[in-house]
C-alpha positions as CSV (number, residue, x, y, z in Angstrom):
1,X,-28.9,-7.6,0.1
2,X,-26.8,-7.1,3.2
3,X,-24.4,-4.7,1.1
4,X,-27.0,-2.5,0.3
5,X,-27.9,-2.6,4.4
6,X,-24.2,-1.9,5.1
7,X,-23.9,0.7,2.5
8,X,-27.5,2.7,4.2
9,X,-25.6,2.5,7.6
10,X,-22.6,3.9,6.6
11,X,-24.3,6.7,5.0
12,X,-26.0,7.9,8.6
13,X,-22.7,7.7,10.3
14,X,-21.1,10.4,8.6
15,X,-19.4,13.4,10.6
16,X,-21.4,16.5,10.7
17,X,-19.7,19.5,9.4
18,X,-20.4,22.3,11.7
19,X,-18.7,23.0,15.0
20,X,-19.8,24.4,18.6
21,X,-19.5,28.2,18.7
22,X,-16.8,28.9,21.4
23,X,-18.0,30.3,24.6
24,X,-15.8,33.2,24.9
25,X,-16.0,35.0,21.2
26,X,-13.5,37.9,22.8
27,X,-17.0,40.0,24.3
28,X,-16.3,39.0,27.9
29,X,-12.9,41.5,29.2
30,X,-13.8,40.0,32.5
31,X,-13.2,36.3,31.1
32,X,-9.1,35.7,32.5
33,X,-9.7,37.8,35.9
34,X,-13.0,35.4,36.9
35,X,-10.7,32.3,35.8
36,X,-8.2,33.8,38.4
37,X,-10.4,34.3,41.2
38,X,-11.9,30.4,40.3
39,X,-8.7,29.2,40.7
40,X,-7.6,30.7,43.7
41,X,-11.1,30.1,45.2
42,X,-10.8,26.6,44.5
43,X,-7.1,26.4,45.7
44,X,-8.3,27.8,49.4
45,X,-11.8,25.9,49.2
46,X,-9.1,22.9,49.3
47,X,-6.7,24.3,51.5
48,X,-9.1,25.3,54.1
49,X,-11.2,22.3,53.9
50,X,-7.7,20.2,55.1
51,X,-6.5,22.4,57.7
52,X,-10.4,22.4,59.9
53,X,-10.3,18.6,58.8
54,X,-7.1,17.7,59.8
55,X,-5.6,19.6,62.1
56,X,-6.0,21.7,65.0
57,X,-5.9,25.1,63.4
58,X,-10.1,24.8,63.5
59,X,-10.0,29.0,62.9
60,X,-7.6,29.2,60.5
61,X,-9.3,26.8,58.2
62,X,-12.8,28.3,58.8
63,X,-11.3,31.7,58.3
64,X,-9.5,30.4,55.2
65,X,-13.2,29.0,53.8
66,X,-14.6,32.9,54.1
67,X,-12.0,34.0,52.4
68,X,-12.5,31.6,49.6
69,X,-16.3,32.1,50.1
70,X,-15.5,35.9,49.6
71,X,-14.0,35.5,46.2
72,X,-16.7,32.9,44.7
73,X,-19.3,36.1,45.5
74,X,-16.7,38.5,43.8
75,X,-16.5,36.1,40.9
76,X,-20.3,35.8,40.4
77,X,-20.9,39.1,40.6
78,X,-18.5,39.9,38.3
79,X,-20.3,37.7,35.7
80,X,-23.7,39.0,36.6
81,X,-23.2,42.6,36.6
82,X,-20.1,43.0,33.9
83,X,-21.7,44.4,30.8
């Protein structure tokens, strides 16, 4: 009786067979230049963050923020208006 239990469970744990359609299926151009401008946003979002945290360069690191804040806006509106 507790083999025929076992062999029920087994059967719903099997793998399905299909897969996730990737995200990018070659229609966005855009797709490598908006994962350039993520990174460098990113990389001065960090950068600027440290500098008006931690040291006395309060401009710098605010000016370094805008500048990161600039390219998130050119990176969204890349995705938003790229046809």
């Amino acid at each position: 009786m507790e083999e025929n239990i076992n062999n029920k469970e087994r059967e719903y744990a099997v793998k399905p067979n299909h897969t996730q359609p990737k995200l990018n299926n070659g229609k966005d151009s855009m797709f490598k230049y908006r994962n350039i401008i993520n990174i460098a946003f990113m990389v001065l979002a960090i950068a600027g963050v440290i500098i008006y945290t931690k040291s006395d360069f309060k401009i710098t690191g605010a000016v370094i923020l805008i500048i990161a804040v600039v390219l998130k806006f050119i990176e969204v509106s890349l995705r938003m208006f790229h046809k």
